[in-house]
N, C-alpha and C positions, 0 to 999 in steps of 0.2 A: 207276406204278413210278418212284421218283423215281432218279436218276442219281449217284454222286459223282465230286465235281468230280478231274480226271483225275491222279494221279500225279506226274505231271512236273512239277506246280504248280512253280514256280521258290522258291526259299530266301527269296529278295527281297522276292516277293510275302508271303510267310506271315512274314516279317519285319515288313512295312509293315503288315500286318493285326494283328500284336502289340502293332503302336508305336500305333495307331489305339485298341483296346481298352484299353490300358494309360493312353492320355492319358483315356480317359471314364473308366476307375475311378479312376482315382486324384486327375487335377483335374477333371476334369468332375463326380464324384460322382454318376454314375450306379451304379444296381444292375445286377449282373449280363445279371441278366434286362435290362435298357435298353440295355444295350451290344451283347446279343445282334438286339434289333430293328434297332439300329440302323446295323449292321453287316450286317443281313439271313444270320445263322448261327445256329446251335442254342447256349441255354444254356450245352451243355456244352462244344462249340465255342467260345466266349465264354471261357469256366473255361481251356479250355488257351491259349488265345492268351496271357491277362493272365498266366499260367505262365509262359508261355516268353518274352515280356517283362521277366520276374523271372529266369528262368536266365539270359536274354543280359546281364544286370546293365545294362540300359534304363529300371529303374525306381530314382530314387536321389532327391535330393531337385525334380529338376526329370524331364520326358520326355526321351532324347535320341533323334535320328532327326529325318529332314526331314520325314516325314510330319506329327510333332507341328506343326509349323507350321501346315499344313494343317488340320490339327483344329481350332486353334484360330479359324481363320478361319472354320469349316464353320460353328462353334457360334455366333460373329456372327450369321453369315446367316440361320443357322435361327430365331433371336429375333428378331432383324431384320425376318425378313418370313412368323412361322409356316411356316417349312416343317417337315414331319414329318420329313426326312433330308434331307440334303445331302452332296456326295462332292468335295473338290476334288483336284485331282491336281499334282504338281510337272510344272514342264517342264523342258527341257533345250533349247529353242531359243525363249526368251525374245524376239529378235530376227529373227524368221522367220516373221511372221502369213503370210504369203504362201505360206508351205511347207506341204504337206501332211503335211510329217514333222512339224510339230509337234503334230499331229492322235493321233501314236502314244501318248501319254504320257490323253490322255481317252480314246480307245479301249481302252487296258488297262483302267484302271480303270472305264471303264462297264461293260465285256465281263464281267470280274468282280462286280459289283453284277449284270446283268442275268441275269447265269446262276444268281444264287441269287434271283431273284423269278422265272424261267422254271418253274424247279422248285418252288417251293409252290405255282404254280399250278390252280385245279383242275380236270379232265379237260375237255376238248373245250373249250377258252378259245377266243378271238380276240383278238388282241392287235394293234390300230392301229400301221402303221411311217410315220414319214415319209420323209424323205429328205437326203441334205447329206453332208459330208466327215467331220461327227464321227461320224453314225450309221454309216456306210461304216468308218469305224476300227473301231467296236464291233466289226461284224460280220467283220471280217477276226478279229478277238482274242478273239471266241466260243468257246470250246470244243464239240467238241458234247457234243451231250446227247440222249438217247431222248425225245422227245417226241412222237410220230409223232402225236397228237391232237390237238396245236394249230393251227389258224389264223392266217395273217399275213394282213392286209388293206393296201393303199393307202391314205393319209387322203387323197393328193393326187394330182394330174392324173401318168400314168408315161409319157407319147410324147412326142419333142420328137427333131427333125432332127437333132441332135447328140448324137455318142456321147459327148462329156465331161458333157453332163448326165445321159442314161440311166442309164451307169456308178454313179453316185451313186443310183440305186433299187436298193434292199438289199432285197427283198423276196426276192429268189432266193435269196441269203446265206443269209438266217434258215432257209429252208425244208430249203436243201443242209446245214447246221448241228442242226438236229433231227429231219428225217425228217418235218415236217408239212406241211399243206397253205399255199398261197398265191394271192393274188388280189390283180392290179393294178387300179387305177382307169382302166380305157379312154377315156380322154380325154389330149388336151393339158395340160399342165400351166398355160398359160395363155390363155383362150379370146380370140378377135380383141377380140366386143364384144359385147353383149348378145342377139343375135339367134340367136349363134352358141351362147353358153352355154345359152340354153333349148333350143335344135336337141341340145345334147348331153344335158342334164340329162334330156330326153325319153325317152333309149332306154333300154330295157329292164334291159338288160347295167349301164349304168351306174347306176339306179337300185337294184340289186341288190349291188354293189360299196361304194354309197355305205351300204346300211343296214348291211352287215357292219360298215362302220367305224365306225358312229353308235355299233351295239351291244357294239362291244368292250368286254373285261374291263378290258385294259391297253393305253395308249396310250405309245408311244417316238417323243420328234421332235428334232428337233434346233430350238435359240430363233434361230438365226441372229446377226445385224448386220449394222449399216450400214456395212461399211466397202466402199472397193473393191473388196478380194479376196474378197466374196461370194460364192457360186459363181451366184449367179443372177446376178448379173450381168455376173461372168470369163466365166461360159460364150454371153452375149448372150438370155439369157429375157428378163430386159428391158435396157431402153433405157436411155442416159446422162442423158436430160432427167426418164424415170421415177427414176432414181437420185436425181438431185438433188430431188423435192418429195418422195420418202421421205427424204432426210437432215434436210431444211427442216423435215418435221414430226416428226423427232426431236427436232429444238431446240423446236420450241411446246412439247411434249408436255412435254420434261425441264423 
């Protein structure tokens, strides 16, 4: 039984969702039917956005709306580098990587994309979470939804001394947000040294843990970066000397 998305949806949002279908019909030259994938909504869903786009007198000889912007960027990327969709989002604290409010502006719009791939899902899924500040926005900006038959799994290590790390495993979110079930990965999030990871990888619990996530439908993580304000390494998971030969082999890499 799939869920509609809740009422109070804000003007803004189904705004931005107008400006979005309206840039792929009209420059993008997608078919209907392409914009409704792409957008993750029904055809007809699709039909009324590019509508109401055309009532708000949004469509003229260019898109207007910030979000066009973003579309045009999306459609870069996605030829760029084959992706099947792409979502970019406007921010509002352009000068604030440090801030976790600027985390609010990818959390809407993930929260929004995620809620309509939660729902076409099909019955008894498992869906892989990671962990970090942007999946943690999502899950604050989830709506729920009846799902009582899904599974959340851990891809990665959930115990670790510090509560500013823990706080960032969203796996209770998802679970308290649909009504289904959930399962951490009982380990450390980074093991001492090699002696230690086979001593964990051994036990039962976590071998169990681990094939959930192997087998999942749908995987959600967040890609990180190298920068300072990491969380792994604001919150001390690793080290300043480990920080530096991960930046150093950014530069080989790039």
């Amino acid at each position: 039984m799939s869920a509609k998305y809740p009422k109070q949806q804000s003007d803004a949002e189904q705004l931005d969702l107008a400006t979005r279908a309206a840039w792929l019909s009209f420059i993008g030259g997608y078919t209907q039917g392409e914009v409704a994938k792409r957008l993750n909504v029904s055809p007809v869903k699709a039909h009324r956005l590019i509508q109401l786009a055309q009532q708000q007198g949004m469509v003229k000889i260019f898109i207007e709306g910030e979000p066009a912007h973003c579309v045009a960027l999306e459609e870069q990327l996605a030829k760029q580098f084959s992706l099947r969709s792409c979502l970019i989002t406007p921010s509002n604290h352009p000068n604030e990587d440090d801030n976790e409010a600027s985390f609010n502006e990818v959390g809407a719009g993930a929260a929004r994309l995620f809620y309509n791939i939660l729902n076409q899902l099909p019955p008894s899924s498992c869906v892989g979470i990671g962990k970090g500040r942007s999946l943690s926005a999502l899950a604050e900006k989830l709506p729920k939804i009846n799902r009582a038959d899904l599974t959340f799994a851990s891809v990665s290590g959930s115990f670790t001394r510090k509560f500013s790390a823990n706080r960032l495993d969203v796996v209770q979110q998802f679970v308290e947000r649909t009504g289904g079930e959930g399962y951490f990965m009982p380990v450390p999030y980074l093991a001492r040294d090699d002696v230690e990871h086979e001593m964990l990888m051994a036990q039962a619990s976590v071998q169990f843990s681990l094939n959930l996530a192997r087998n999942a439908n749908l995987y959600a993580v967040g890609i990180g970066g190298l920068k300072t304000n990491h969380y792994l390494h604001s919150v001390g998971l690793v080290t300043d000397n480990d920080w530096k030969n991960c930046v150093q082999l950014e530069r080989c890499v790039i």
